[in-house]
C-alpha positions as CSV (number, residue, x, y, z in Angstrom):
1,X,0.0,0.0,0.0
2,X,1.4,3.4,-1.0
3,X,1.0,5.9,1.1
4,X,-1.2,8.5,0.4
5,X,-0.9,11.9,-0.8
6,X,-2.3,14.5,1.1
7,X,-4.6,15.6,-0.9
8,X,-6.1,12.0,-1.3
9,X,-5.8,11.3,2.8
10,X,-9.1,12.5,4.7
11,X,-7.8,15.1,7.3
12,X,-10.2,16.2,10.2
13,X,-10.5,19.9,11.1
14,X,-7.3,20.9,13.5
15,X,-9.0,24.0,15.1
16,X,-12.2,25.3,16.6
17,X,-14.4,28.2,18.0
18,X,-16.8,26.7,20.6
19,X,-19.4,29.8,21.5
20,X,-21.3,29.2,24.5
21,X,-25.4,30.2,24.5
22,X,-27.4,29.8,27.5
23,X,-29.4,26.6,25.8
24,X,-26.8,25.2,23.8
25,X,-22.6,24.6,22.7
26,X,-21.7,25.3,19.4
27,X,-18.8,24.1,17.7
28,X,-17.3,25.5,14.3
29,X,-14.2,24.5,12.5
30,X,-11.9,28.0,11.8
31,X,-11.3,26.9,8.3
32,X,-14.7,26.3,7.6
33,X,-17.1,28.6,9.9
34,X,-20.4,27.7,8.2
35,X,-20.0,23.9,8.9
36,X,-20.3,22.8,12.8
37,X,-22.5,21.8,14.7
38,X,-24.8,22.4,18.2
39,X,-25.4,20.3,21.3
40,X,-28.3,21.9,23.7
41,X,-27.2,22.2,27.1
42,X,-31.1,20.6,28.1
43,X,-31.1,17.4,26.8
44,X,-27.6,17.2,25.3
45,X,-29.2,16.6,21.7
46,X,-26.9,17.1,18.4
47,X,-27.8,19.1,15.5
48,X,-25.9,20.2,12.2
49,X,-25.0,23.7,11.9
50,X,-27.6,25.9,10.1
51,X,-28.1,29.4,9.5
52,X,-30.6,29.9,12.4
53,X,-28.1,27.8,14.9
54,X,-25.8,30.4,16.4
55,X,-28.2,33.1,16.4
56,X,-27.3,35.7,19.3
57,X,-24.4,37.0,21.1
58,X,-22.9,33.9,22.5
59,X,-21.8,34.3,26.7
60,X,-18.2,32.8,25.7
61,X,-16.2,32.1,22.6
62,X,-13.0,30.1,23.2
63,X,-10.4,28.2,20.5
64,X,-10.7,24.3,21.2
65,X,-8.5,21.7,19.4
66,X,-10.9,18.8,19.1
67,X,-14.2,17.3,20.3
68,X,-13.5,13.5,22.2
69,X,-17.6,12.5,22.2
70,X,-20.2,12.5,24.7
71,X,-21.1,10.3,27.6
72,X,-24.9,10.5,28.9
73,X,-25.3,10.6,33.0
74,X,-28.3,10.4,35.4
75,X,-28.7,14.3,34.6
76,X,-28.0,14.7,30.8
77,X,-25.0,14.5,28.7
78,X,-21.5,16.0,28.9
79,X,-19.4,16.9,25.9
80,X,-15.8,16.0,25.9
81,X,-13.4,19.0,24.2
82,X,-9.9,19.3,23.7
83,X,-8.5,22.6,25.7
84,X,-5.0,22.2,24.5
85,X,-2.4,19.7,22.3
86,X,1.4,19.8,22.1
87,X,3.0,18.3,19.2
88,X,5.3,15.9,20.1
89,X,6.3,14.3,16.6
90,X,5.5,12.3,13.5
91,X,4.5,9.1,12.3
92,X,5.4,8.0,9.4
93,X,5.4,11.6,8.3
94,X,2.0,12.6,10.0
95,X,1.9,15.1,13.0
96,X,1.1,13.7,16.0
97,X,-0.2,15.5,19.1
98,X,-0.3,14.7,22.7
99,X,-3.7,16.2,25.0
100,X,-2.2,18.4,27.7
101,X,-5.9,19.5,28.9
102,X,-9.3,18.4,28.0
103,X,-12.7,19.2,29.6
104,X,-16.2,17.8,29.9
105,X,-19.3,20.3,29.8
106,X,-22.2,19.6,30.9
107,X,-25.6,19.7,29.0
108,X,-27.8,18.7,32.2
109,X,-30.5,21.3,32.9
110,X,-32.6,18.3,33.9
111,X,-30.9,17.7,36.9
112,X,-33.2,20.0,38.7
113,X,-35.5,17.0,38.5
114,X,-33.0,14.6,39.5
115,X,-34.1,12.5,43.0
116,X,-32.1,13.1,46.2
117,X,-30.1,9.6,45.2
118,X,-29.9,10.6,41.4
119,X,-28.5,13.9,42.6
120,X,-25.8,12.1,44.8
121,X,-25.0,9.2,42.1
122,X,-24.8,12.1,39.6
123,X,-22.3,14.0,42.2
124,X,-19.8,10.7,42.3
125,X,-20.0,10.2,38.3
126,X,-18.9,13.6,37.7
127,X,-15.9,13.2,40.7
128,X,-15.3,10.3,37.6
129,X,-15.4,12.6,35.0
130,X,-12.8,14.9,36.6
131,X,-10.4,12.1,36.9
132,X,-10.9,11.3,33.6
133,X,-10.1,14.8,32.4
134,X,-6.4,14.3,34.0
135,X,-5.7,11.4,31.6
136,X,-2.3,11.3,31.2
137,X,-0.6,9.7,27.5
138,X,-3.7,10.5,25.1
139,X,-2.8,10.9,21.7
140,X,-4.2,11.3,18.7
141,X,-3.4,12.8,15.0
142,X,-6.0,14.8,12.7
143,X,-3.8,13.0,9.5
144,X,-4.3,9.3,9.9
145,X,-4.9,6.6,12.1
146,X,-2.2,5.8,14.7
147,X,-3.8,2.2,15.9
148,X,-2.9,0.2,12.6
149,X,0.7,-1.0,13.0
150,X,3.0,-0.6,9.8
151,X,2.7,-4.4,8.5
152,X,-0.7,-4.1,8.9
153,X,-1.1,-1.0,7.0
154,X,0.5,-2.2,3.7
155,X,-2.2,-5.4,4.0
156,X,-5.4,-2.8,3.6
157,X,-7.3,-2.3,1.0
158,X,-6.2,0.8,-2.0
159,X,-8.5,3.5,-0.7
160,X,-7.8,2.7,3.2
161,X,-6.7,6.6,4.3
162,X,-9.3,8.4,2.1
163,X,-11.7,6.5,5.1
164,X,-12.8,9.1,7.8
165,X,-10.0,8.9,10.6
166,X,-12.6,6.9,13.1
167,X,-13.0,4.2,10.2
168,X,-9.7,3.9,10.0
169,X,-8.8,2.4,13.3
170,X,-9.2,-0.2,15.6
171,X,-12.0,-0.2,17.9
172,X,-9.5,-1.8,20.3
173,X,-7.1,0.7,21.0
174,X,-9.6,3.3,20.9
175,X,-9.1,5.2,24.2
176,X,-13.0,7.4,23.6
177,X,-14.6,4.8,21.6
178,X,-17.3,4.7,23.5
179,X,-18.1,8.3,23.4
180,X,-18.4,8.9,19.4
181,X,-21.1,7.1,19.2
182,X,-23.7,10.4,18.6
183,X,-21.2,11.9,16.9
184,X,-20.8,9.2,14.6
185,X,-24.6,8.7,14.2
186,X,-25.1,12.1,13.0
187,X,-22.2,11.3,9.9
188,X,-20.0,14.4,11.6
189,X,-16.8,12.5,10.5
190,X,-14.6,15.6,10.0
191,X,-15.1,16.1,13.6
192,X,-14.8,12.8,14.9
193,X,-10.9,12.3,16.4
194,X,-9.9,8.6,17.5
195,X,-7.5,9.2,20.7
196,X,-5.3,6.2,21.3
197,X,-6.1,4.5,24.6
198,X,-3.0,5.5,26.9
199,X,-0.9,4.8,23.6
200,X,2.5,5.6,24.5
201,X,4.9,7.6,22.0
202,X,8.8,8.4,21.8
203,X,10.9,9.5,19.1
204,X,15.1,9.1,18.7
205,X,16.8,10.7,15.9
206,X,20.0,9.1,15.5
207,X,23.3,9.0,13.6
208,X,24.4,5.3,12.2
209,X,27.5,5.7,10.9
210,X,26.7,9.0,9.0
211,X,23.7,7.3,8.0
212,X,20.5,9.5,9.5
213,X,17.7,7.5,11.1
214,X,14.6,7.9,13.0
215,X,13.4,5.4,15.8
216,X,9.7,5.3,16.9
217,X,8.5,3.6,20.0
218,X,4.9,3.6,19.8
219,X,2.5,1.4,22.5
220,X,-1.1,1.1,21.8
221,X,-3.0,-0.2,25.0
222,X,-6.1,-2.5,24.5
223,X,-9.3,-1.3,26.0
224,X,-11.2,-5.0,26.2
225,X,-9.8,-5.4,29.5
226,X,-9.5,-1.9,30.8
227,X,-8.4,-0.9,34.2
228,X,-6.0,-0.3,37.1
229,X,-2.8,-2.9,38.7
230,X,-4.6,-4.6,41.5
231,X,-8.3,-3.9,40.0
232,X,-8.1,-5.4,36.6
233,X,-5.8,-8.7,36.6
234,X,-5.6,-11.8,34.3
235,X,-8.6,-12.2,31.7
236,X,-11.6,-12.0,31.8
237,X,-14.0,-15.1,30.0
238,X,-14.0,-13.7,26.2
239,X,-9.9,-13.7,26.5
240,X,-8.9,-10.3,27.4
241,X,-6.0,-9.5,29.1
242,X,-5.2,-7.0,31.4
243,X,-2.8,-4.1,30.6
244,X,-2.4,-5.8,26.9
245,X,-0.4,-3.6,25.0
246,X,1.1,-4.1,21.8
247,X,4.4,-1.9,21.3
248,X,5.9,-1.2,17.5
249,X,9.6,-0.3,17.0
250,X,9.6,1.4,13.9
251,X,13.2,2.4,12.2
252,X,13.3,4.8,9.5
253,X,16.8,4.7,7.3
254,X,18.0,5.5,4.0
255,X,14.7,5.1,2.6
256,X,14.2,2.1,4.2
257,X,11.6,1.9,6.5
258,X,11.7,-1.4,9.4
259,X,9.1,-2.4,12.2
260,X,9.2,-5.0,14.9
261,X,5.9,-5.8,16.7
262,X,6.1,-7.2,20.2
263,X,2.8,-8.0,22.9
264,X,2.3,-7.8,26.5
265,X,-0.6,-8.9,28.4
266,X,-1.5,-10.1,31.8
267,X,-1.5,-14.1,32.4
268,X,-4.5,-15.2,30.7
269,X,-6.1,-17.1,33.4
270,X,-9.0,-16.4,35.8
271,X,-7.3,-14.4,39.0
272,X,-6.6,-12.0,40.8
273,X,-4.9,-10.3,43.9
274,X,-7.0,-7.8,46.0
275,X,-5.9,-5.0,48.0
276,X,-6.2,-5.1,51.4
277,X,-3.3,-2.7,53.3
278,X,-0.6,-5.5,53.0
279,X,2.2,-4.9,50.5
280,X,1.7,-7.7,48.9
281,X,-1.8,-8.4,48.9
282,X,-2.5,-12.9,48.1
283,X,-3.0,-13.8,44.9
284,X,-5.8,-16.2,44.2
285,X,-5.9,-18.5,40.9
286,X,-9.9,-18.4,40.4
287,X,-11.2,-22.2,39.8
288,X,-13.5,-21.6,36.6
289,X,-15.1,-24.8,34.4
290,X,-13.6,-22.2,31.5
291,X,-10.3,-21.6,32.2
292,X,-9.0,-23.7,29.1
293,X,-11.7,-21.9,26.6
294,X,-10.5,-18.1,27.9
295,X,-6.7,-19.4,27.5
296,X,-8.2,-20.8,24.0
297,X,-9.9,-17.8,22.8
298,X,-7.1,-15.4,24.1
299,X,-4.5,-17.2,22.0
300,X,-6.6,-17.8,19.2
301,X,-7.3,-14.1,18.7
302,X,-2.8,-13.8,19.1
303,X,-2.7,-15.9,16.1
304,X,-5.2,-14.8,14.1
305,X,-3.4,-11.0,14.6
306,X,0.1,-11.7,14.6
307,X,0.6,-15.2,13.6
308,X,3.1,-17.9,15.5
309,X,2.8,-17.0,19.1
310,X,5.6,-17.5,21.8
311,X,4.7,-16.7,25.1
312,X,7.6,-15.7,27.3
313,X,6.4,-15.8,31.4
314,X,9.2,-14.2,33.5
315,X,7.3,-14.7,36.3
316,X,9.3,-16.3,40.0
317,X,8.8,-20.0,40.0
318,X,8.2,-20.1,43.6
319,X,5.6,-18.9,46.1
320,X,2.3,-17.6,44.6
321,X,4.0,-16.1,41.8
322,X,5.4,-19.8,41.1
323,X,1.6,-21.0,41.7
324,X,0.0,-18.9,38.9
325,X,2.9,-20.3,36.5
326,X,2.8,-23.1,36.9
327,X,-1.3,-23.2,36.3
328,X,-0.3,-21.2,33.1
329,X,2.1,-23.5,32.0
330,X,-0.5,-26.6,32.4
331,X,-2.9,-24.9,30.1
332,X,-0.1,-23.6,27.7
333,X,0.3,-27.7,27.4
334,X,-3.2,-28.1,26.0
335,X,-1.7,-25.8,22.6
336,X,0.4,-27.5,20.5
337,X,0.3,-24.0,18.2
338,X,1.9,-22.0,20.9
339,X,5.5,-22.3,22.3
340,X,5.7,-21.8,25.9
341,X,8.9,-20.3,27.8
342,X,9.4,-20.0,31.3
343,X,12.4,-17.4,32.8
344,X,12.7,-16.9,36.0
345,X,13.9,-13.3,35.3
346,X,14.2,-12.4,39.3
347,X,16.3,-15.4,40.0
348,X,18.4,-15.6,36.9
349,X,18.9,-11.6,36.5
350,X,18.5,-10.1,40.0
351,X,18.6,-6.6,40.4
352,X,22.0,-6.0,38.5
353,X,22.1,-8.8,36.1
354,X,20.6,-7.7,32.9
355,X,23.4,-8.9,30.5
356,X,21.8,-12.6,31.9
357,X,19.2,-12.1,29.1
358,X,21.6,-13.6,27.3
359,X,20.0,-16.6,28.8
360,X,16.9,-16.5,27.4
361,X,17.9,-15.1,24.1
362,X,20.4,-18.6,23.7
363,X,16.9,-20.4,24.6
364,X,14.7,-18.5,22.1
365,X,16.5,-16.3,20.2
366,X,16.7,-18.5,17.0
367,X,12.9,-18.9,16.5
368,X,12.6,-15.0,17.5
369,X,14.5,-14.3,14.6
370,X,13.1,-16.1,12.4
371,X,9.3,-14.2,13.0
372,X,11.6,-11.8,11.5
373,X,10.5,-8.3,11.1
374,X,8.5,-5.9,8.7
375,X,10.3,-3.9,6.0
376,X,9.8,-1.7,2.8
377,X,12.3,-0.1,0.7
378,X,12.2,3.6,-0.5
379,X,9.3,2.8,-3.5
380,X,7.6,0.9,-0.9
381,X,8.1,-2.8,-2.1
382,X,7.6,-5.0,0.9
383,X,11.1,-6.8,1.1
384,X,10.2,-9.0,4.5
385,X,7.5,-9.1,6.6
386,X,7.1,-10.2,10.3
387,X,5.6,-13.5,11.1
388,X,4.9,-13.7,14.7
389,X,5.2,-12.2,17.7
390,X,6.7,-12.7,21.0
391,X,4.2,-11.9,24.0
392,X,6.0,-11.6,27.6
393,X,4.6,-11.1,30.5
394,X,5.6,-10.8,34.8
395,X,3.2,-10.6,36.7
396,X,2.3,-6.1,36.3
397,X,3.4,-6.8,32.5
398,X,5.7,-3.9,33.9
399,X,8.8,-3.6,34.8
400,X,10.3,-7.1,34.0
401,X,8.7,-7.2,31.0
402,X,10.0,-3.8,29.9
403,X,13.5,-4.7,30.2
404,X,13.1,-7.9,28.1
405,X,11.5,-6.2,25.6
406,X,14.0,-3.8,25.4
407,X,16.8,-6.5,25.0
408,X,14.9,-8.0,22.4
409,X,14.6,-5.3,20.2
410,X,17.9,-4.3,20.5
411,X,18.7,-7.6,19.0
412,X,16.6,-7.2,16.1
413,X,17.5,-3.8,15.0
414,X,21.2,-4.8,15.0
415,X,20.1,-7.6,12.3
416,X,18.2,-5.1,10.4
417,X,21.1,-2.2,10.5
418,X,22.8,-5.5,9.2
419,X,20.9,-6.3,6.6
420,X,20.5,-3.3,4.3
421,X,24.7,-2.7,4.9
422,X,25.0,0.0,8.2
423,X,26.6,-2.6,10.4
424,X,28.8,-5.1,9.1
425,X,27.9,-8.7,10.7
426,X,30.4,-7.3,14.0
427,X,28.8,-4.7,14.7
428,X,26.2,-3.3,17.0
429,X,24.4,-0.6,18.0
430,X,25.9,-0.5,22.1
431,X,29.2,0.1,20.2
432,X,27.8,3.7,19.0
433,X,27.7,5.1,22.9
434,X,25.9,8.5,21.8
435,X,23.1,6.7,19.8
436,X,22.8,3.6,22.1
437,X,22.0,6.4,24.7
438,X,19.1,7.6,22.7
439,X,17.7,4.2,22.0
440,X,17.5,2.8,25.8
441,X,16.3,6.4,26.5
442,X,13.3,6.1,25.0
443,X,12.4,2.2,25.5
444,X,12.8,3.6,29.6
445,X,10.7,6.8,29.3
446,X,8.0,4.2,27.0
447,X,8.4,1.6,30.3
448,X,7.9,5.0,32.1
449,X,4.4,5.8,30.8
450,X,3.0,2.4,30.6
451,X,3.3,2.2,34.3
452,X,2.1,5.5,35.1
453,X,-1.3,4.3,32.9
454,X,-1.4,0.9,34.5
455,X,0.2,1.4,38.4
456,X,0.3,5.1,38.3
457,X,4.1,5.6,39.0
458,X,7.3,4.9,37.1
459,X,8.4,1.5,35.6
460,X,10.8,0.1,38.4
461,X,14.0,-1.4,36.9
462,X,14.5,2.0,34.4
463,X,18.4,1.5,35.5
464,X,18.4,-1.2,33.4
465,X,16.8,0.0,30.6
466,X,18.5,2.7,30.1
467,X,22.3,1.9,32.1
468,X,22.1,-1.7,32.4
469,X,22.7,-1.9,36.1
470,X,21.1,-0.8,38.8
471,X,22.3,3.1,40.7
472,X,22.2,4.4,44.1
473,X,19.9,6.7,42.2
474,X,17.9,4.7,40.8
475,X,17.4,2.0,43.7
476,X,16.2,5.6,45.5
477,X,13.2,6.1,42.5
478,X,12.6,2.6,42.4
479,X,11.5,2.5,46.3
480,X,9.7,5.6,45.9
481,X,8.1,4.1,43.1
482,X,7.3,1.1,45.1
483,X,5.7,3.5,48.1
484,X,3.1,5.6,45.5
485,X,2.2,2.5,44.0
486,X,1.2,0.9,47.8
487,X,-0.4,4.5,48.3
488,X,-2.6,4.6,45.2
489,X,-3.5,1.0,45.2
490,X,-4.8,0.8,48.5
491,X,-6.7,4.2,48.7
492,X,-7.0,5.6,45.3
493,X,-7.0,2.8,42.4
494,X,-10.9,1.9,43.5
495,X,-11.9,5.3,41.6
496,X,-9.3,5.4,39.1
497,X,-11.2,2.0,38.1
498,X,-14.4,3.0,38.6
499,X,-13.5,5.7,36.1
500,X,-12.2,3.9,33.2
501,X,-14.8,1.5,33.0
502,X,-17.5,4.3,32.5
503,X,-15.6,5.8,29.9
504,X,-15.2,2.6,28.2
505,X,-18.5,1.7,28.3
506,X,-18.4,-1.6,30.6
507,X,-20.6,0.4,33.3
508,X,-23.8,2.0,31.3
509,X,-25.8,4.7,33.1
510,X,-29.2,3.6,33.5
511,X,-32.1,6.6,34.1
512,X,-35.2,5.2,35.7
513,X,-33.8,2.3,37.7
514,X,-32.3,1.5,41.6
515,X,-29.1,3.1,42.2
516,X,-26.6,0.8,41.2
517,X,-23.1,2.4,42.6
518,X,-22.0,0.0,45.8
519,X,-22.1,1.6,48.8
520,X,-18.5,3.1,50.0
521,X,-18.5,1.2,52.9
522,X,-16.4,2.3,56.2
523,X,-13.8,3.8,54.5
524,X,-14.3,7.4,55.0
525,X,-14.8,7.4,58.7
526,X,-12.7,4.6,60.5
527,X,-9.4,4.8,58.5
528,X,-8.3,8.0,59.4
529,X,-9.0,6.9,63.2
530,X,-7.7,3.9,62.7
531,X,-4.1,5.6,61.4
532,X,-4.2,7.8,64.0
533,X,-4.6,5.5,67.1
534,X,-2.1,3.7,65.3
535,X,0.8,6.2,64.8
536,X,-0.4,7.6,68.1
537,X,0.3,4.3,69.8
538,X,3.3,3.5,68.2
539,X,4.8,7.1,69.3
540,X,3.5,6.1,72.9
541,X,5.1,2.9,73.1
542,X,8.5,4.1,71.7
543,X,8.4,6.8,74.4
544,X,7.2,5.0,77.4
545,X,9.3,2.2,76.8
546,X,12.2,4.7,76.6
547,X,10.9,6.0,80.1
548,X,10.5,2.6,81.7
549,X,13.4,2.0,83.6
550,X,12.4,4.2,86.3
551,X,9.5,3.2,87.6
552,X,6.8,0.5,88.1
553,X,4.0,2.9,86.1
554,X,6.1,3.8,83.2
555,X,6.9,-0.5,82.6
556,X,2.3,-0.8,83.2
557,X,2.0,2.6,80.8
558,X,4.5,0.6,77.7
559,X,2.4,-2.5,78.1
560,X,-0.8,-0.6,77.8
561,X,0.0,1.5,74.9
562,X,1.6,-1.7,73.4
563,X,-1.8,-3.5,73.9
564,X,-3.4,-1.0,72.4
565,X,-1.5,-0.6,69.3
566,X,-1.4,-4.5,68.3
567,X,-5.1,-4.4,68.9
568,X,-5.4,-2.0,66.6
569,X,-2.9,-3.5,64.1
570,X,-5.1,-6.4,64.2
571,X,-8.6,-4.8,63.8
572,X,-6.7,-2.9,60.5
573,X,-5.3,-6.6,59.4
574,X,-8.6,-8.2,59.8
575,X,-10.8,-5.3,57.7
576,X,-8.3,-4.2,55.7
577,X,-10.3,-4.6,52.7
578,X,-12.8,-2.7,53.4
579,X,-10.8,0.2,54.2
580,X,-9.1,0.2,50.9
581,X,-10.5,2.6,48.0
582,X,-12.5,-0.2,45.8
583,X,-14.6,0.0,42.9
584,X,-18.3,0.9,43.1
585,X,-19.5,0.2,39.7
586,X,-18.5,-2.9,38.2
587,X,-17.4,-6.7,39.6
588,X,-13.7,-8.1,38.8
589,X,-14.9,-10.2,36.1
């Protein structure tokens, strides 16, 4: 497939005037003022732009970059705009821009009507709708779709990118999906912008041997299982995996142009691992009648995308890490189709270890090669193309897993600097210290943002990603890191969740029906006493036992306060479900 000139491609408007009436938002493109259209701020209904529409001096007029959708509430709808972009690059030759601030307005007059409980369920789904408006790693481009992978793009039909943008691209990796639904209905396709689900985007120019080249990193993340670490594990019974994400290394060189597709994804079996105030909350391998269908259907769908499938688990293969592999590898027995590896990566790497890759690649390395990689010359003949893909996976699909992958693709773009004549067969790129730089820079600020979609900090292990050992400095982030991610599991994740599946669509607002939002439980009022009495009689203890030599009292006064605390260490331990932040609006499953 050839890629299009512009003035084949369809291009969305770029730039917009929203004007503000007291019954309604209008929205016109700046290059075309007389197209548009108008949402009433009543009932949130959508109408085409006509001469009688924007009649009146409008209260506001502002410059927006984009309109995401709308999502209907208890109360009436909300419209989803685009404030402000950044650009942070190209693909393939196509602008792409990063949201830095969008907004949802509301078109809810009718909440006047709105029952005491519909007022207070409406009041929690727009605390959702704030946290969805601090997204972090949407992107999207007004040029051409950014979910179809390069391979993929040369397989469509002639005619593909004269498609509206939203035609264009896969459902799967469509971060607002669920909120174009109107807009597609009423045909307002030069409006309608795709942003990619959390995709994750770097960019590395570099210089091969005075030969210029380009390296994108680009990571689209699947919406089928959508969610947060500890709230969305494993699959679920169609086969979706948590945190799936499939990541593209695309090289451009002397006309040449290379990709390498890799997968991640969650162990596709039925469990999970709830919070509940411990570090390291258990993890529980769910019994299920169909367990070996959702392994089935999760590969089947792998193979049908990507072709040959080789599942790397880097998992510990002890404890209840070494429990959960060793039920994946029993059901990776039942498909003869799929190669199954299991690396120890904590045992056999450590901390410091990461040239004991090596390892793995000696164990897999040949059949990795040979899936081979995509590639197209300068008049865009396809010269190889990749036939299978390796999917890792730890136990996050985080940290671990970003490390291999990086190894991996180091490999492969040493063999394809190889085969069009940069390298000779001796070299590699770690010889080229200024470029290698620049390419484990941006596989550890793409490890970076994954995590900060899926755990909400930074990838732990980014030493060696981007060093290939572990620093002071780094062993500093990582446990900082590891601290934020206990904090925001425990007591924010349960809304972070709650968030992401109504703007995916999994939880529907229903008007006219029993509240449906799970009560917040005891939360609110007996953890912040609980902390209290507990830091309070820990401070005690220290102090009185400090004081005890000098008198009968002081040694009664320690074993009070002592009493006192492990009571309340055990009254935490025993609830400490409940007093973590959980989500209200959908089950695990």
């Amino acid at each position: 497939m050839e890629i299009a000139p512009s003035s084949s491609r369809f291009k969305l408007y770029d730039q917009f005037e929203l004007l503000e009436f007291p019954d309604k938002y209008v929205v016109k493109p700046v290059e075309s003022p007389h197209e548009g259209f108008s949402v009433d701020r009543r009932d949130g209904s959508i109408k085409p732009l006509d001469e009688n529409t924007s009649s009146g001096n409008p209260t506001k007029v502002s410059t927006i970059y984009g309109v995401g959708g709308t999502i209907r509430l208890l109360a009436g709808t909300y419209l989803l705009v685009i404030n402000s972009r950044e650009e942070v690059g190209t693909f393939l030759g196509f602008p792409i821009f990063r949201i830095t601030a969008m907004k949802f307005l509301p078109c809810n007059d009718a909440s006047r009507f709105a029952t005491a409980q519909e007022k207070k369920d409406e009041a929690y789904f727009r605390t959702l709708l704030l946290a969805l408006e601090s997204t972090p790693g949407l992107y999207f481009s007004y040029e051409t779709d950014l979910t179809v992978n390069l391979q993929r793009r040369f397989k469509l039909a002639e005619g593909w990118m004269r498609k509206p943008v939203w035609k264009q691209a896969d459902p799967r990796y469509v971060w607002n999906w669920h909120l174009l639904e109107e807009l597609i209905e009423c045909k307002l396709d030069g409006f309608i912008i795709p942003i990619n689900k959390r995709l994750s985007y770097q960019v590395a120019k570099l210089q091969l041997k005075n030969s210029p080249a380009v390296i994108s990193l680009i990571s689209r993340r699947c919406t089928r299982r959508l969610g947060t670490r500890m709230w969305r594990r494993g699959a679920n019974l169609d086969g979706d995996t948590a945190n799936f994400v499939e990541t593209e290394q695309v090289v451009e060189i002397n006309g040449f142009k290379f990709s390498l597709l890799q997968v991640r994804g969650s162990i596709p079996l039925l469990w999970e691992q709830i919070v509940d105030l411990s570090y390291k909350p258990q993890l529980k391998i769910n019994k299920h009648e169909d367990t070996p269908k959702v392994v089935q259907r999760h590969f089947h769908d792998l193979c049908q995308r990507y072709g040959e499938i080789m599942a790397v688990d880097l998992t510990d293969q002890h404890g209840a890490e070494g429990e959960l592999s060793k039920a994946y590898a029993t059901e990776m027995e039942k498909l003869p189709n799929v190669r199954y590896v299991s690396f120890d990566f904590h045992n056999i790497c450590g901390t410091t270890n990461f040239d004991n890759l090596g390892v793995l690649y000696e164990e897999i390395g040949d059949e990795f090669e040979k899936q081979g990689y995509f590639l197209v010359d300068a008049d865009e003949n396809i010269l190889e193309e990749q036939k299978g893909v390796v999917r890792s996976n730890c136990i996050d699909c985080l940290d671990r897993t970003n490390v291999t992958q990086n190894y991996m693709a180091q490999k492969i773009l040493n063999l394809q600097l190889q085969r069009i004549g940069v390298f000779d067969s001796t070299e590699c790129v770690s010889k080229f210290e200024d470029d290698y730089t620049k390419f484990k820079t941006i596989w550890a600020e793409q490890g970076d943002e994954i995590s900060l979609q899926y755990a909400g900090t930074y990838a732990l292990k980014g030493d060696l990603v981007r060093y290939g050992k572990q620093t002071v400095t780094g062993a500093i982030k990582d446990g900082m890191s590891a601290l934020s991610r206990y904090y925001l599991n425990n007591f924010q994740d349960g809304v972070r969740q709650d968030a992401l599946d109504l703007i995916s669509g999994r939880y529907t607002v229903g008007s006219n029906s029993p509240s449906q939002i799970q009560p917040i439980g005891a939360q609110p009022s007996f953890l912040p006493v609980a902390s209290a009495l507990l830091i309070g009689g820990v401070t005690v203890t220290s102090f009185t036992i400090h004081q005890a030599g000098r008198n009968t009292q002081q040694y009664l006064a320690s074993a009070l306060w002592a009493g006192v605390t492990a009571g309340v260490v055990a009254m935490i331990k025993a609830n400490g479900r409940h007093l973590c932040s959980r989500p209200r609006l959908c089950h695990l499953i």
